[in-house]
Each structure stands twice: as C-alpha cells, then as structure tokens.
C-alpha positions as CSV (number, residue, x, y, z in Angstrom):
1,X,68.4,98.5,99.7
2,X,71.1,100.3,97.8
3,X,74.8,100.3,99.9
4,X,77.4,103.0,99.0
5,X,81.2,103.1,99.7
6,X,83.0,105.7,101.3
7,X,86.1,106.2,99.6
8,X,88.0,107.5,102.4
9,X,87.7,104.6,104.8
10,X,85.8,102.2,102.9
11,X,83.0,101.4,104.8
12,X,79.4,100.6,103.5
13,X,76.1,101.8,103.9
14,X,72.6,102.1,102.9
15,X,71.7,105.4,101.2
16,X,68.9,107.6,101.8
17,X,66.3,105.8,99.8
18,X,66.7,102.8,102.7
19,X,64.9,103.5,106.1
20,X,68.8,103.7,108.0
21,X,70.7,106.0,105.7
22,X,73.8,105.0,106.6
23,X,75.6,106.5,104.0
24,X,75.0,110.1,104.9
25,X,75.3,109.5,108.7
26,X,78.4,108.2,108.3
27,X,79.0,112.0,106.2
28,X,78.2,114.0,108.8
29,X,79.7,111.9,112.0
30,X,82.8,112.2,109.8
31,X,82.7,115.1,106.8
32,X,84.2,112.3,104.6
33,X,83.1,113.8,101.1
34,X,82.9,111.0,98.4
35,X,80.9,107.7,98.1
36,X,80.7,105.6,95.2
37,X,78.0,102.7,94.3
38,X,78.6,99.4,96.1
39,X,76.4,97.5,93.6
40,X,77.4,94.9,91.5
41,X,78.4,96.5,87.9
42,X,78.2,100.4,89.2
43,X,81.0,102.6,89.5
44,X,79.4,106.1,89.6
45,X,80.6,108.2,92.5
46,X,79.1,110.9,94.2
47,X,80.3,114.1,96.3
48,X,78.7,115.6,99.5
49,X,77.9,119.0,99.3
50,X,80.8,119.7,102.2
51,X,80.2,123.4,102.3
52,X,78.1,126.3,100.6
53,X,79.0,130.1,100.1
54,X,76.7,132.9,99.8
C-alpha cells in the first residue's frame, strides 16, 4: 500500500493502486487539490485535476 498526504489538512491515505483509495476520496469529499508521497525518502507531489475547460 502506498499512503499520500494532503497538503491542505494533512491527512493520509492510500492511493488508487490500494483497494480503499483514500487519497482521492478524501479529493472529492473535499476539492483539496495537492497530495504529496507519504513514503519514507519521497517528496514528489501531485495535483488533482480540479477542473477542465472545453
């Protein structure tokens, strides 16, 4: 299982390679855009896609 971090409340959760996806429910109950790795030696973030024009 991989965890993630949000960054704007700092809470941790799987991410969508782990049965729960955690990380991405906690996205969309919230809209909180930015994650980053919660493993030991990774600091790589990553942005949700929060919105899309045509």
């Amino acid at each position: 299982m991989a965890l993630r971090r949000c960054l704007t409340r700092g809470e941790i959760g799987c991410c969508d390679s782990s049965v729960g996806q955690h990380a991405t429910a906690h996205f969309r109950a919230t809209g909180h855009p930015v994650m980053q790795s919660a493993e030991p030696g990774e600091t790589w973030r990553w942005c949700y896609v929060h919105s899309t024009t045509a």
